[in-house]
Steps between C-alpha positions, in 0.01 A plus 500: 500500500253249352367214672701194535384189311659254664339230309676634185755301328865552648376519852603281788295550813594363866324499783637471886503622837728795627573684804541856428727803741439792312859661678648491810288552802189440316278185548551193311156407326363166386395498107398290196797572195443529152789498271491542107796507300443558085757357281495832337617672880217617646416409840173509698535430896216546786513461870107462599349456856180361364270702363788821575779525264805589681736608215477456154777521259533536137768564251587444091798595326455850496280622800406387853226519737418430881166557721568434883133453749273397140571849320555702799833595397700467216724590235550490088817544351690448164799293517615222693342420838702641851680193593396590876153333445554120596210448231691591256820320622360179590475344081882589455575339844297193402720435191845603694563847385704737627276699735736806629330790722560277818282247438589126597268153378529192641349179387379302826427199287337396200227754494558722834673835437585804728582803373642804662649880440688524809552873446095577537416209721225399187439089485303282315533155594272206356444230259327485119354219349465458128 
């Protein structure tokens, strides 16, 4: 996929602070959060332990993509993004969409959020500034 440009018109970008459990049994880690949401659809989120970034998570209308450990791993796919990745979950859950796949959000207060898949133990639970 190209680049972002998240300075292009359409784009609002949010910054914040999230604590990230990858699944069950696995550490929770500390992170700066990016999220990007195009009025078009397309999404850009990132989960960096300065300089390191964590996960990084892209998708459009037709095709998706996700790099775990700054490119380690990662995948490229046509079609909608797996709704298993709390990257990918976390815009819809922000506007009060249906999430399915056993995923819960909860609104701690004005700008405090926790969300969970209880079925993989996965968590992301922070705050985003505008």
């Amino acid at each position: 996929m190209p680049a972002a440009d998240l300075s292009a018109p359409g784009w609002n970008v949010q910054h914040g602070q999230a604590l990230w459990t990858p699944e069950r049994g696995r550490p929770e880690l500390a992170a700066d959060l990016l999220l990007a949401t195009n009025v078009n659809g397309s999404i850009f989120c990132q989960l960096t332990k300065t300089p390191f970034p964590l996960i990084t998570a892209r998708s459009t209308q037709d095709e998706w993509e996700i790099e775990y450990a700054g490119g380690a791993h990662g995948w490229h796919r046509r079609g909608r993004p797996p709704s298993r990745v709390a990257c990918f979950v976390l815009p819809r859950a922000l506007l009060g969409a249906h999430l399915g796949d056993g995923w819960r959000f909860e609104a701690t207060n004005s700008a405090s959020w926790t969300l969970k898949n209880w079925r993989t133990g996965e968590q992301l639970e922070g705050y985003l500034a505008p």
